[in-house]
N, C-alpha and C positions, 0 to 999 in steps of 0.2 A: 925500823928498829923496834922491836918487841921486845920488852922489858920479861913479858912471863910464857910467850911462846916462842916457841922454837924449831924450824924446821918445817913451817904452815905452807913454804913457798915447794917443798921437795915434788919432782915430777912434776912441775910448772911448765909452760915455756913462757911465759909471761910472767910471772911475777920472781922478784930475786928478793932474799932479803937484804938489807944495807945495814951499817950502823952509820951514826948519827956523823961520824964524819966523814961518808960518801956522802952523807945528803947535802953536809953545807957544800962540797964542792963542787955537786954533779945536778944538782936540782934548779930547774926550770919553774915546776909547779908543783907548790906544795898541799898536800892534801891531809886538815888534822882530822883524826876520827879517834880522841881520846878522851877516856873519862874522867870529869873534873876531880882531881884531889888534889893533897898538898904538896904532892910533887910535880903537877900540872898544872897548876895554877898559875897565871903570867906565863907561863912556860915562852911565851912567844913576846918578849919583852925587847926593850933595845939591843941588849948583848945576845939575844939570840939571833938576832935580825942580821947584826954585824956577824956574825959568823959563817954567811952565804959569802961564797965567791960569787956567784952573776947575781943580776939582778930576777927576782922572782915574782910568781905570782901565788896569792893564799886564798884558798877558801878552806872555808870551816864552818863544817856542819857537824859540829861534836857540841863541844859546851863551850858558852862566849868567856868563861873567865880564862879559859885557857889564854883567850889572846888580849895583851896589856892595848887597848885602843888608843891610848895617846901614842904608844910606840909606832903603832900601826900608822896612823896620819902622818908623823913626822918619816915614817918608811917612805909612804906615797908621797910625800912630798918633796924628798930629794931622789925620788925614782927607782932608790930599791927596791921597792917592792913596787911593780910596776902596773898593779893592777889585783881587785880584791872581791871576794866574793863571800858573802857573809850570810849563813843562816842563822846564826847563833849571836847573841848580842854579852857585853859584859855587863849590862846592867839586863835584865829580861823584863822587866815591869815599868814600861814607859809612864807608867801612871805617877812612878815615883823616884824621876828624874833630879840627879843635883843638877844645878846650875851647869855648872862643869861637863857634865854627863849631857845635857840638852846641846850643849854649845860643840863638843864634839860630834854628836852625833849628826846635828845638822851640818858638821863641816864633811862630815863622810859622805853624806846623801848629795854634796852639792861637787863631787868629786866624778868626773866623766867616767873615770875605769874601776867603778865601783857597782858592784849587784849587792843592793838588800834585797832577803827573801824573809818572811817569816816561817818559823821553824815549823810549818805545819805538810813536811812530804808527805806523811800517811795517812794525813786528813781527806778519805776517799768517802764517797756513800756505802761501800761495801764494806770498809772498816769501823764505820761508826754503826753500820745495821749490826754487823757482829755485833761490835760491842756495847748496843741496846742489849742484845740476846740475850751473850753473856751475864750483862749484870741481871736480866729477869730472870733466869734460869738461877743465878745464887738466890736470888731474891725467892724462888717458889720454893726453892729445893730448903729453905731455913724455915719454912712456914709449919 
């Protein structure tokens, strides 16, 4: 369900669009790719959780506030959510962990049907030479 396009799926054969209540009741695996605002924020909290008919599986490799992580554990914990895959975190700066935030996080890491990744997919040698290039190149062209 796309909120601002419309029609991205036409001459598909794979992809269909949904709205949001084919997804609670047809979806196996959820996949978020949304931009953090204040209408996606938590977006992925208890009451959204409850609103699957089967049990699911989540990854998210969009933005970590999207998804509320204490909802998420107590998901995995009675099995709706049967398994989770996480690029994205809701706190992004380990360095500067609540209590709270520590104590969760280590209980997700300690969970078997759980993948941490760090959000770094386009951290390649070919994207970082680019983008040396790129910034020398602003950097000669201002001289």
């Amino acid at each position: 369900d796309d909120k601002y396009e419309r029609y991205f799926a036409e001459g598909s054969n794979y992809v269909k669009e949904a709205q949001l209540v084919d997804i609670f009741e047809k979806t196996d695996i959820l996949s978020l790719h949304l931009p953090l605002t204040d209408e996606t924020q938590l977006m992925f909290n208890k009451n959204f959780i409850s609103k699957f008919k089967k049990n699911i599986i989540l990854i998210n490799t969009s933005r970590g506030k999207v998804v509320d992580t204490s909802a998420l554990i107590e998901g995995l914990k009675s099995g709706k959510i049967e398994g989770a895959c996480l690029d994205v975190f809701e706190n992004e700066k380990p360095n500067y962990l609540t209590d709270n935030e520590d104590r969760m996080y280590n209980e997700l890491y300690e969970f078997e049907n759980v993948i941490l990744t760090p959000h770094v997919a386009g951290w390649t040698v070919d994207s970082k030479a680019r983008l040396a290039q790129i910034v020398l190149d602003k950097i000669l062209s201002s001289v």
